[in-house]
C-alpha positions in Angstrom: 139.7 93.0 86.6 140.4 89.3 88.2 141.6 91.0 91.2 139.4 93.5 91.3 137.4 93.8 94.9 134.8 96.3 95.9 134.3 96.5 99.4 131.4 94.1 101.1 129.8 98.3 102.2 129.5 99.4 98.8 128.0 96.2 97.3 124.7 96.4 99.9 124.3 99.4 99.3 124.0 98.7 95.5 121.9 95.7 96.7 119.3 98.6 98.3 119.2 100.9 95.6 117.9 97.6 93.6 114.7 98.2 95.3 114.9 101.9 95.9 116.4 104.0 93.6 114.2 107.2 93.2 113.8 110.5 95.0 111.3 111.5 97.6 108.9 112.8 94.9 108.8 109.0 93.2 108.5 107.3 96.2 105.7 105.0 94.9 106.1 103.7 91.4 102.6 103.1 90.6 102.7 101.7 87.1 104.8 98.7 87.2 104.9 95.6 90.1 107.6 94.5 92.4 109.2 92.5 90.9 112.5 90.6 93.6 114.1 89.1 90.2 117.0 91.0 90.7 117.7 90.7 94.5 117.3 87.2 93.9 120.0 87.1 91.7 122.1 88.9 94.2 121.6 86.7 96.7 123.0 83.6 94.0 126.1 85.8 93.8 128.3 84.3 96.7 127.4 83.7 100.5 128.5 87.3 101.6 126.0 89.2 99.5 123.1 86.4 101.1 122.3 88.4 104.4 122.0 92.1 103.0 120.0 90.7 100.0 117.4 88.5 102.5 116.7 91.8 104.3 116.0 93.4 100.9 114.3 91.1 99.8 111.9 90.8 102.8 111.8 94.3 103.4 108.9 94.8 101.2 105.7 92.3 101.2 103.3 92.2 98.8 99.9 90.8 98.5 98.2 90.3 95.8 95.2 87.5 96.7 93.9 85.7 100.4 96.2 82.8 99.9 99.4 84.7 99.8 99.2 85.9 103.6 99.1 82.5 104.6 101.5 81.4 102.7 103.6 84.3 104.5 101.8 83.5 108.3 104.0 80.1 107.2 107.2 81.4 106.3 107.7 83.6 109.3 106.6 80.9 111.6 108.9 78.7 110.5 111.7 81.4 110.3 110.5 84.0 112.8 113.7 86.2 111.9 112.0 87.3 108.6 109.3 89.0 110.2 111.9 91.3 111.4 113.0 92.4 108.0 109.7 93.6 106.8 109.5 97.6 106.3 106.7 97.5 103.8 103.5 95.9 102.9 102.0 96.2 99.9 98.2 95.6 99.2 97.2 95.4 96.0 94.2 93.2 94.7 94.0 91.3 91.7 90.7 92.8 90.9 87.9 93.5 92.4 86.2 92.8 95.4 89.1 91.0 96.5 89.7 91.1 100.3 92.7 90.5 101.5 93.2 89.5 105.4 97.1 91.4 106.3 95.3 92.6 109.6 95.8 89.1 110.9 96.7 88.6 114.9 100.0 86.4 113.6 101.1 89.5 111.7 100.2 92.4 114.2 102.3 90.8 117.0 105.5 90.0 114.5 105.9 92.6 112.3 107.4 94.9 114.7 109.0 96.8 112.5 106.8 97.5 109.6 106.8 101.2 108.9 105.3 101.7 105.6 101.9 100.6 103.8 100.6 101.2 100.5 97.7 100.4 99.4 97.2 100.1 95.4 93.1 99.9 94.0 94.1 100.4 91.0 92.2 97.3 89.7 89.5 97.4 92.4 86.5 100.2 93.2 84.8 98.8 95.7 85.9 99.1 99.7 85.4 95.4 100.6 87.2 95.8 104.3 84.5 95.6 107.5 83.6 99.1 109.3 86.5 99.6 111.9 88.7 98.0 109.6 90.7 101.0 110.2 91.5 100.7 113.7 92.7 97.3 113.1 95.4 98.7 110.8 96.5 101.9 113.5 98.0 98.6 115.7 101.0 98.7 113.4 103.4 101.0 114.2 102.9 102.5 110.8 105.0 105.9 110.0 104.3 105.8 105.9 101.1 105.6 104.1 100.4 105.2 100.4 97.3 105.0 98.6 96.4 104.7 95.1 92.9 105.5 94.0 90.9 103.8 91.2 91.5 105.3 88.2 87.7 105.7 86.8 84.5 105.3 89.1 85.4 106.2 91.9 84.3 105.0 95.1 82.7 107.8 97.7 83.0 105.3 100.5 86.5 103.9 99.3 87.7 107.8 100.2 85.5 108.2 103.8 87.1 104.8 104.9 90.8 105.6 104.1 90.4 109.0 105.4 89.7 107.7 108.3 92.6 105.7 108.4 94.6 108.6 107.8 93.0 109.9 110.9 93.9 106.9 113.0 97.4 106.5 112.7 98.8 109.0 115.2 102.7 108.4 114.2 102.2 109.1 110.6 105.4 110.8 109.3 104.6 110.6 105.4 101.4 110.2 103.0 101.7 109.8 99.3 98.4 110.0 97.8 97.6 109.2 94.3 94.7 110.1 93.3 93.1 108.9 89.7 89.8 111.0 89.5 87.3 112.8 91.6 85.3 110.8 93.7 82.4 113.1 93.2 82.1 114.4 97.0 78.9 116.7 97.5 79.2 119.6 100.0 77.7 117.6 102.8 80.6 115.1 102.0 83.2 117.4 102.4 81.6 118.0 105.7 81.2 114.8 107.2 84.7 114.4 105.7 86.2 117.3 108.7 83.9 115.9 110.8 86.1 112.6 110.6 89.6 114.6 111.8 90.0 114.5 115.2 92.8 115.7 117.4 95.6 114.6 117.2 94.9 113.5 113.5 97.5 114.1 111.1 99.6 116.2 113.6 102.6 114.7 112.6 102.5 114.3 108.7 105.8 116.2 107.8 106.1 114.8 104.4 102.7 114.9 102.3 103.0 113.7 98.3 99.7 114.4 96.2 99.7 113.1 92.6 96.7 112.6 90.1 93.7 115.1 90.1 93.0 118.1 91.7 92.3 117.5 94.7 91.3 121.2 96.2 87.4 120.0 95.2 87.1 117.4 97.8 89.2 118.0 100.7 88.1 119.9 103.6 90.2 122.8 104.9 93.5 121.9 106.5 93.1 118.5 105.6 96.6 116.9 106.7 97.2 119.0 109.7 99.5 121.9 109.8 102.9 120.2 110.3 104.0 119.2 106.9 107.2 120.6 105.7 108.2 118.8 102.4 105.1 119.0 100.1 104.8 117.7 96.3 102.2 118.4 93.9 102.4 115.7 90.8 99.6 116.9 88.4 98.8 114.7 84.6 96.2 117.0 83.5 93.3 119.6 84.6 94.1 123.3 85.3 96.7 124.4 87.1 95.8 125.5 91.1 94.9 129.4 90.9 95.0 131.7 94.1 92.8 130.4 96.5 92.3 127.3 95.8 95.1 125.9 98.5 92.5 126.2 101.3 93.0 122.5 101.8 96.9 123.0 103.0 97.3 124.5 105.5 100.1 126.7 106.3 100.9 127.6 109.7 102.8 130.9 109.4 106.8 130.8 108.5 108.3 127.7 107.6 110.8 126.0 105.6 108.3 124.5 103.1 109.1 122.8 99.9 106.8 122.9 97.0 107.0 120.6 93.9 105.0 120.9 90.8 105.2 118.3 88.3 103.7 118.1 84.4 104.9 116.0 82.2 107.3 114.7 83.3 109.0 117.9 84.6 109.7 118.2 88.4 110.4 121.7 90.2 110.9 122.3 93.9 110.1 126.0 95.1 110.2 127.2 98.3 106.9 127.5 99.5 106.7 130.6 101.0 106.3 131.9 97.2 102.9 130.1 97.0 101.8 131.6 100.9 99.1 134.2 99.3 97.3 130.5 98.1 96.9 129.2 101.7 
């Protein structure tokens, strides 16, 4: 194997799978961090594999406390060329009432080609970003979304201000909701909830990824707009959805819909046409 050479296009792209080697349905890995370890290492390999592994590297940020943006406002500003390579940012708080300052005026005019945030509140309930916050956030030109829930206690006002981020990003391809338990939204809720959606809201979700608890309890009708073609359902436990109970996804006559159910580990596509009598 001493002479043994694989080409410089097949070693990035094992450098990118690093980072992102899972199908559509497990976008989002919610359970374990980023961790760069072994980018880094690729990177240390020779001075060929340096470029493609800087750009994987930086493709995804994450922040995890106040001091870390700045840290990151520094690093751009004294190499402006790494703001280029960010794709991602990822929010998510060491605990609780932790804010985190990523809308900041240094990062909305240099990341010009973020695409994709996720929020995680895994480890915090309470929604500690200002009213408008929201608006803020729609400057990126964001195409991805991804939120994770708390996991107990839910937050009524955690899920009115992220819907309403939802609602404010115009250019939204894809939203991968996980969601850990009810938030415990009354009627009126639900209400004030389609009250939020305005044209042209959600008209150009395509991909939509729900995972956690039912959700058909708290979601007003036709929730995510009526484009989406490539839908997956991820459910841990609770009943399975019965006829009728889709009212939340809409389904805008005949289209080439995907449906995934998942339980225990066990992933199915179907096409969704099967499931049309449920919308």
């Amino acid at each position: 194997m001493q002479n043994c050479c694989l080409p410089i296009e097949l070693c990035e792209l094992i450098m990118d799978l690093v980072v992102e080697p899972f199908p559509r349905w497990k976008r989002f890995h919610w359970s374990t961090d980023c961790r760069p370890g072994n980018v880094v290492h690729c990177a240390r390999v020779c001075s060929a594999w340096l470029p493609r592994a800087r750009c994987v590297l930086y493709s995804s940020v994450l922040f995890k406390n106040p001091s870390q943006v700045q840290h990151f406002i520094n690093s751009i500003t004294e190499s402006p060329l790494l703001a280029d390579m960010v794709r991602e940012l990822v929010i998510k708080p060491e605990d609780d009432n932790t804010y985190i300052p990523f809308v900041h005026e240094r990062l909305l005019g240099r990341l010009r080609y973020l695409r994709t945030l996720v929020y995680d509140f895994a480890r915090g309930r309470a929604w500690v970003y200002p009213p408008h916050h929201h608006l803020l956030i729609a400057r990126f030109p964001l195409t991805e979304l991804a939120i994770r829930y708390p996991c107990r206690d839910a937050n009524p006002a955690m899920w009115f201000e992220t819907f309403r981020l939802i609602c404010s990003l115009h250019h939204l391809h894809t939203l991968h909701l996980y969601i850990g338990t009810s938030p415990g939204l009354s009627d009126a809720d639900i209400v004030r909830l389609d009250t939020i959606r305005r044209l042209p809201a959600c008209a150009k979700i395509e991909t939509l990824v729900i995972e956690g608890a039912n959700f058909y309890e708290f979601l007003p009708k036709g929730a995510f707009g009526t484009s989406v073609r490539q839908l997956t359902l991820r459910f841990y436990s609770g009943p399975i959805l019965t006829s009728g109970e889709y009212h939340s996804l809409s389904c805008p006559g005949e289209h080439s819909w995907r449906f995934g159910y998942e339980a225990h580990g066990y992933h199915k596509s179907l096409p969704f046409h099967r499931f049309k009598s449920y919308t």
